[in-house]
C-alpha positions in Angstrom: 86.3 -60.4 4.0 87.0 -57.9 7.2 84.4 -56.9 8.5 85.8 -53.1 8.2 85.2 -53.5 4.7 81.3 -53.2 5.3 81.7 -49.5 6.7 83.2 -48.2 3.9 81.6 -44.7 2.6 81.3 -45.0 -1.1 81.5 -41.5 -3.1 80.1 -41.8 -6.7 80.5 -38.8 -8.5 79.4 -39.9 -12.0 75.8 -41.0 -13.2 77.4 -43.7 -15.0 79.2 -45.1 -11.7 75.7 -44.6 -9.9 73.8 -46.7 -12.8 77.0 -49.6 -12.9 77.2 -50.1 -8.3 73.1 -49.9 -8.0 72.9 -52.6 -11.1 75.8 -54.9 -9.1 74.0 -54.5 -6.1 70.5 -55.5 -7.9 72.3 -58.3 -9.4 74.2 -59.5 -5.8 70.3 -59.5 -4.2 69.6 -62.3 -6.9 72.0 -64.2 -6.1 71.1 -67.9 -4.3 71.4 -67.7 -0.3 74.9 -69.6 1.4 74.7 -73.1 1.8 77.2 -75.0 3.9 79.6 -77.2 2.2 79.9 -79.6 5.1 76.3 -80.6 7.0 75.7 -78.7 10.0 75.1 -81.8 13.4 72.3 -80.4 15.4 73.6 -79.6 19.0 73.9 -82.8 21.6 70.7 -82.8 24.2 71.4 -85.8 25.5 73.3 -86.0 29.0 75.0 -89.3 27.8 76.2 -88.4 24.9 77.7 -85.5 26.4 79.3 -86.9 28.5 81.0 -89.3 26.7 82.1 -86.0 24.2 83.9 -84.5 27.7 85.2 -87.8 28.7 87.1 -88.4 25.0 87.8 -85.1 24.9 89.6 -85.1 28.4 91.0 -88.4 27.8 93.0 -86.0 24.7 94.1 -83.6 26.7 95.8 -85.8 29.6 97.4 -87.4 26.7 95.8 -90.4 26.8 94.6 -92.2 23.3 
């Protein structure tokens, strides 16, 4: 979705219209939160282990591997 799309201005003119977007919008705050479909790794902390990460990575980019 762009993110334009959250700054539209919606014009409801008709009580019917009203009653139908606040009942869609009740309904969407029921819905069950995001979940990631892949799991999230926590970010490296150890100095070793990131630098080995930098090390593969540049071994990749100096076409090596």
């Amino acid at each position: 979705m762009a993110t334009s799309s959250i700054f539209t201005n919606v014009v409801i003119k008709d009580k019917k219209e009203a009653e139908l977007f606040f009942e869609a919008l009740e309904q969407s705050s029921h819905d069950p939160e995001w979940e990631p479909s892949a799991p999230v790794k926590p970010p490296l902390r150890n100095i070793e282990a990131i630098q080995k990460l930098m090390a593969k990575r540049e071994c990749r980019t100096n076409g090596q591997i």
